[in-house]
C-alpha positions, 0 to 999 in steps of 0.5 A: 061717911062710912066705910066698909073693907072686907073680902067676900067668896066670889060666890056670894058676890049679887048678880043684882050689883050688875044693875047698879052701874051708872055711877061707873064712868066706863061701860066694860069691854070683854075685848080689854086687855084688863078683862081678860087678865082678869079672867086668866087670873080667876080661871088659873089662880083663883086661891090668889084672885084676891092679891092680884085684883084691885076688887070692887069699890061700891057707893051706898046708901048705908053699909053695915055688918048683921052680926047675927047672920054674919053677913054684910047688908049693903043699901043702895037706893038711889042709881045716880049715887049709889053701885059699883064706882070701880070694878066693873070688868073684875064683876063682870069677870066674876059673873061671866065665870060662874055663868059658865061653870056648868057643874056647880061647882063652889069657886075658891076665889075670894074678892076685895070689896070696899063700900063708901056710904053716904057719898056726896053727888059730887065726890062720886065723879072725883073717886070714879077719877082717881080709883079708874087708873089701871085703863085711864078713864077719858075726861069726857066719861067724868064730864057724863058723871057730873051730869055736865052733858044734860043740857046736850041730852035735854036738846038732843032728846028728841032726834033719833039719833039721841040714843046712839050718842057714846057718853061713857068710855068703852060704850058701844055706839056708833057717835062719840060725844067728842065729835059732836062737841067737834061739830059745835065747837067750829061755830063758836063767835067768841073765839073765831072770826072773819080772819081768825078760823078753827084750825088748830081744833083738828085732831084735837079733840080732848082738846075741845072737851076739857074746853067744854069742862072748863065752862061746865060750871060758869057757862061760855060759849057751848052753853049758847052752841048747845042751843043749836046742836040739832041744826049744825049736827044735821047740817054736818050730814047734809054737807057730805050728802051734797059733796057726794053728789057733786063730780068729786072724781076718783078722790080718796078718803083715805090713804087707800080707798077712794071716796065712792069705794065698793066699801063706802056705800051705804055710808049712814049718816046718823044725823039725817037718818039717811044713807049715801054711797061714799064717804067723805073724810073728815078733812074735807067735812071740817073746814066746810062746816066751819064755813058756815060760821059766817051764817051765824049772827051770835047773840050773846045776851040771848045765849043763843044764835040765828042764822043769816040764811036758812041753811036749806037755801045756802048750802045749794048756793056754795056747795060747788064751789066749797068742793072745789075749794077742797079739792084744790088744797087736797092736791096741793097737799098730796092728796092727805086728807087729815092735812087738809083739815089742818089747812089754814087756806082750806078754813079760809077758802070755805069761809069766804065761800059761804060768806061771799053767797050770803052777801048775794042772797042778802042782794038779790032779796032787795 
């Protein structure tokens, strides 16, 4: 490949560059201590911006240096491999700054820019990893760089929700793609049995996407949950509107607030597209899911799976006595939520739970 080093007026850097993002693993965040530095050096030292800022590394088609207007001509052609792999908050500082400079005036700060034209797709994930350092970037946002969440994208893409989803770091939306990896990861056969349940995956979520990313290129047991995804996301939503419901008393979500709260209503529940009034902790929700586990019947041939029951009729059936399972673990821990997820009985109780209302289904259909 080529490279081009050179240093560049932070005037002249194109505002257009701001449209070339994609291969950044990190969406920018004005609230980053990283960011603001950037801007206390840009506002106070500019005549030393480029000694104190790492500047911008740039992905392109071509790079070369038109010697006639002295200037150098960048390529960009293509948004899955080409734009600004690292740097983003330093351009976004740079542009915000000249935005607000209402007089014109010409800054006489200068910028470090590196270009590396005629990159391979999969070296881009690799130097994005390595170059993002100064605010670590999380294994799920190079996960979404190699393009290993396609197949999670491709089911989800017609949910309404699909679109609220956080794949990159620093992304502003309301559900991150670590829970939702959570949620499946609960359901896989491979790993858990009738004696052998998730506990140890609470609370662990970097945990389950370096799993995920361990799999990304052979295949496993994500690739046949994936297949399911819209049903176990909406059936995760389902169980805490059912717990809701039921006589859960003045039980809290929180080391401070109750589950029925003034603060809780009008709780979202992205996957339903719904509202409740009261949340329920995590510590709750989890153990309930993975219940469910006993509703599925793997295929691992199929690289898919079925339910035993629809979820729509078992869930009426255990819902009472999945919360009275709960709530009985949550007193014995002292009313701790997050330690209830970590509960070994807990996954056990809401596992025999479903199990036990499946086997009655299963007989009173003879």
């Amino acid at each position: 490949f080529r490279l081009g080093l050179f240093y560049c007026p932070i005037d002249t850097v194109p505002v257009d560059l701001e449209e070339w993002k994609d291969v950044n693993p990190r969406e920018v965040s004005t609230a980053n201590p990283t960011y603001r530095a950037i801007s206390e050096t840009l506002t106070s030292y500019p005549e030393r911006f480029f000694e104190r800022n790492r500047g911008l590394t740039i992905s392109a088609k071509d790079v070369v240096f038109d010697e006639k207007r002295k200037q150098v001509v960048i390529e960009l052609s293509d948004k899955k491999l080409h734009g600004l792999i690292d740097g983003g908050h330093t351009l976004r500082a740079i542009l915000e700054g000249r935005e607000s400079d209402g007089n014109g005036a010409s800054s006489p700060a200068s910028v470090f820019i590196k270009v590396l034209a005629g990159l391979e797709a999969d070296q881009i994930a690799e130097i994005a990893g390595g170059l993002n350092r100064s605010q670590n970037v999380d294994l799920t946002a190079l996960e979404n760089l190699k393009g290993h969440f396609k197949q999670l994208q491709d089911v989800l893409k017609g949910e309404l929700y699909s679109d609220k989803i956080a794949y990159r770091m620093n992304e502003d939306k309301p559900i991150d793609v670590k829970e939702v990896l959570y949620f499946l990861a609960v359901f896989d056969c491979t790993k858990y049995t009738d004696s052998a349940h998730p506990t140890r995956l609470f609370g662990r979520k970097e945990g389950i996407v370096r799993e995920f990313a361990s799999q990304a290129s052979t295949g496993g047991s994500f690739k046949i949950l994936i297949t399911r995804a819209a049903e176990i996301l909406r059936l995760r939503d389902e169980i805490e509107k059912a717990v809701v419901k039921q006589n859960i008393g003045r039980f809290k979500a929180s080391k401070t607030e109750r589950i029925k709260s003034k603060k809780n209503k009008g709780n979202e529940l992205f996957f339903l597209g719904d509202t409740i009034d009261g949340r329920i902790p995590l510590g709750w929700i989890m153990p309930m899911l993975g219940g469910f586990r006993a509703n599925v019947d793997w295929n691992q041939a199929g690289e898919t799976f079925a339910w035993k029951v629809p979820n729509a009729k078992l869930l009426p059936a255990c819902i009472g006595r999945l919360v009275d399972c709960i709530r009985e673990i949550h007193v014995s821990e002292k009313s701790r939520p997050e330690h209830v997820g970590r509960n070994a009985t807990a996954w056990r109780l809401c596992y025999e739970t479903v199990q036990n209302s499946i086997l009655q289904h299963q007989l009173a259909a003879k």
